[in-house]
C-alpha positions, -999 to +999 in steps of 0.1 A: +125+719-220+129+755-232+101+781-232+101+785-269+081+750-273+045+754-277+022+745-246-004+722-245-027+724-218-049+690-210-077+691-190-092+656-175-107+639-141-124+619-123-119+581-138-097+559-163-122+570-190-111+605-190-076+599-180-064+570-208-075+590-234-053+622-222-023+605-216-021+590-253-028+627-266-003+633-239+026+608-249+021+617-288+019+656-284+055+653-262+068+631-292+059+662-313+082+684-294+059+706-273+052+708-235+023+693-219+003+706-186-021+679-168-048+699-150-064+673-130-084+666-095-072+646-065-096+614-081-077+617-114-039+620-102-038+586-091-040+574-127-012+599-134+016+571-128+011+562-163+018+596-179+054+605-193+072+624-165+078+652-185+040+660-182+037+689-157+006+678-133-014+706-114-039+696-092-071+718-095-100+717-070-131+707-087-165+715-072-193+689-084-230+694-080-235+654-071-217+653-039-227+672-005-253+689+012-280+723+006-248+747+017-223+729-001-245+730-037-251+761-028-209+775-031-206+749-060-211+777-085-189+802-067-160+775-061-166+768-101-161+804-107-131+810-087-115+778-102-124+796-135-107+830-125-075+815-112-071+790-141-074+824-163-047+840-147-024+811-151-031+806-189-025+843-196+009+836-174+016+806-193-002+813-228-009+776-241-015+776-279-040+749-272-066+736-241-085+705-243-107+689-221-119+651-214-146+655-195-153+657-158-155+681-134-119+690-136-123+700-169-146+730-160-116+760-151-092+752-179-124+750-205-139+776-193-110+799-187-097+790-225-129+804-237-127+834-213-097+845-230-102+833-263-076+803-267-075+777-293-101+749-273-116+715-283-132+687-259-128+651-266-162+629-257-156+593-253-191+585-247-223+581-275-240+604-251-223+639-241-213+639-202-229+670-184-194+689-188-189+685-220-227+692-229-224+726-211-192+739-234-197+717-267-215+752-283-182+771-267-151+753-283-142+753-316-142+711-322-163+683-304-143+658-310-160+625-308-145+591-300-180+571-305-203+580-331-226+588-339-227+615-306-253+635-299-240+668-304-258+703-300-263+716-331-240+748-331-211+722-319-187+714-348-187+675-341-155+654-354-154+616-352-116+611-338-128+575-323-111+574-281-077+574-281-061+543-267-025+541-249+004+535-264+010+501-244-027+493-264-013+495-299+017+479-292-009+449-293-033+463-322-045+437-341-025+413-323-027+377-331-057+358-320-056+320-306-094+306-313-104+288-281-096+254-284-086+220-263-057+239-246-049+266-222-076+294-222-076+329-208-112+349-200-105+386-188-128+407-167-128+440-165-155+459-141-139+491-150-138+527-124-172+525-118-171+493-096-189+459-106-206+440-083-231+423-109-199+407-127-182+397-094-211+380-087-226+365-113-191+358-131-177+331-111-206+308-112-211+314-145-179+304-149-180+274-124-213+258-146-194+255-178-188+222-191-158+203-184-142+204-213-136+239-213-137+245-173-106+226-172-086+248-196-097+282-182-077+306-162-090+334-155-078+374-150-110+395-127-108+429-120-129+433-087-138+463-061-118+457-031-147+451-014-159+420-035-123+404-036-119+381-008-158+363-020-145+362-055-111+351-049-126+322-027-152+313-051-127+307-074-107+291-051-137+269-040-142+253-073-108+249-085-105+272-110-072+296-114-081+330-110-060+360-107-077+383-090-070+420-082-086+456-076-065+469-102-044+455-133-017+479-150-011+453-173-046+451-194-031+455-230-009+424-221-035+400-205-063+412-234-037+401-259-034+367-243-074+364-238-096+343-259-127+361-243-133+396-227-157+402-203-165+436-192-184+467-186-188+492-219-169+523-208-159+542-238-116+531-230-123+496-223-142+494-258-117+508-278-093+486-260-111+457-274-121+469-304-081+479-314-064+448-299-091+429-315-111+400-290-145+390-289-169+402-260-197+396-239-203+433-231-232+440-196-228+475-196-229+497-165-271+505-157-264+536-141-243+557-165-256+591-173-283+584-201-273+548-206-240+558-225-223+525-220-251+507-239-242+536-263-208+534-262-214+490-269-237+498-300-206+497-325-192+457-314-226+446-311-237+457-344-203+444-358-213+411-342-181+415-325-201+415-288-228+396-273-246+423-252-262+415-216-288+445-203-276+441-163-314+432-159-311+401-175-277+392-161-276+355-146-250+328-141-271+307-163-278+333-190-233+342-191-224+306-187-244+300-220-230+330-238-194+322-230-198+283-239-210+300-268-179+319-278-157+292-267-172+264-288-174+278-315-138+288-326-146+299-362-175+320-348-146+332-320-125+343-352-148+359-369-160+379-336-122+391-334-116+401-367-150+419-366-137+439-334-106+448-355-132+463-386-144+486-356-113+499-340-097+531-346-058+528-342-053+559-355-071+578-330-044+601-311-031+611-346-066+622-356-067+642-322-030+656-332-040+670-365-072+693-350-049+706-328-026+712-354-054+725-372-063+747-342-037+763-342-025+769-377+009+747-370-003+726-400-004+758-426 
């Protein structure tokens, strides 16, 4: 790739949240021809695996305020500033015609660096609520760009609803076709997300187990659990006859959400948009301890669609989920509508709406 290409540099860390989203803006800013830089932290390259390999990856040391003891807080700002300093000497070396952030840590020296130097900058929020990074330089970049609204933005922020981008592997499904639940072969897929879900590995197989047998006996199931939770959950399963594919990790989520006549999961901002753009119904417990209760945030737009059946984590039981997905799964019609009301939510379009303010920023669209 020659020199002469204009240089995007993306900033992102930390978990899937941050890192889907970059890697569509990622795959579609490449397809327009330019270069792309991933400045990431140790946490956030292992998601890298997905990203085109013409993406350039620097790892960055990112100091964070929530890990470590009095001494280490203490060098936090220092290590932030020196982060800062040498990610300013490599964008004047480099000289990106546009920097944008996801969120996290990471994103602190390329954000704050861009704005050191006065370069074209925008941040992308997934979440309803503004995570502490993104709060701190939303009144310093020239776009907010918003992927739930409405967002809570300051009020010097210029705030623009992009909805969260979703991977290209994602559209490939969008709006793919929906089988009602029914008396044949059904799929249920759950999806704790980074953040680790004990509640739904433990209150998902039972739930599960106490459905009648008229549906038990169709149901398969795909659950995302914590290493730490597998071997209970895979036995459960295993216990009460019921096929289960269980893993720490699936690559393959666009494919088995396609195939799924229910989705059961936590309410980070990717897995939502997922959803919303491939188009399933949900039964949606979002995560208690997000910052400001953004997942329950981040839910509001299914659940007002009547897309999603929403479940505080406080009044998460086998017996409350088991009646909620017999629910979904007895009621095809209602299952139909649920899907097609996802669909009215979802914003396909995303990464191209992300595109054109960069273009906007800088003035390749005049």
């Amino acid at each position: 790739m020659s020199h002469t290409q204009p240089l995007l540099v993306i900033a992102a860390g930390g978990t899937g949240g941050h890192m889907f989203p970059a890697q569509a803006l990622a795959e579609a800013v490449l397809r327009k021809g330019w270069r792309v830089k991933l400045s990431t932290d140790a946490r956030g390259a292992r998601y890298t695996g997905g990203f085109p390999h013409m993406v350039e990856v620097e790892e960055v040391n990112s100091a964070t305020f929530s890990r470590g003891g009095p001494l280490a807080k203490l060098m936090v700002p220092f290590k932030i500033l020196g982060g800062v300093l040498s990610m300013a000497m490599r964008l004047r070396r480099d000289r990106p015609a546009a920097v944008v952030g996801f969120g996290g840590y990471p994103s602190i020296p390329a954000i704050g660096a861009a704005w050191m130097l006065g370069l074209p900058r925008m941040i992308h929020e997934q979440n309803g609520v503004l995570g502490r990074v993104n709060k701190r330089f939303a009144t310093r970049v020239n776009y907010v760009a918003c992927g739930t609204w409405p967002t809570d933005v300051p009020e010097d922020g210029v705030a623009i609803h992009t909805g969260n981008p979703v991977r290209g592997e994602v559209l490939k499904r969008a709006g793919a076709g929906y089988i009602a639940p029914g008396d044949y072969p059904m799929s249920i897929l759950v999806m704790g997300g980074s953040q680790g879900a004990h509640a739904l590995s433990a209150n998902v197989p039972p739930a599960i187990a106490s459905l009648p047998g008229h549906l038990l006996r169709h149901i398969s199931v795909s659950h995302q659990a914590r290493e730490e939770d597998h071997d209970d959950v895979v036995s459960y399963y295993a216990e009460h006859g019921i096929r289960a594919d269980v893993q720490p990790f699936f690559d393959d989520i666009p494919r088995r959400m396609s195939e799924a006549q229910l989705v059961i999961s936590r309410a980070g901002a990717s897995s939502v948009a997922d959803i919303s753009v491939i188009g399933r119904p949900s039964i949606l417990i979002p995560y208690p301890y997000a910052t400001e209760d953004h997942q329950t945030a981040n839910a509001r737009g299914l659940v007002d669609a009547q897309a999603a059946i929403l479940i505080p984590e406080s009044k998460l039981d086998a017996a409350t989920l088991s009646a909620q997905i017999a629910n979904v799964l007895e009621h095809p019609d209602g299952a139909v509508q649920m899907a097609r009301a996802a669909l009215s939510t979802g914003i396909p379009d995303a990464t191209d709406r992300l595109v054109a303010l960069i273009d906007e920023l800088t003035g390749q669209n005049t």
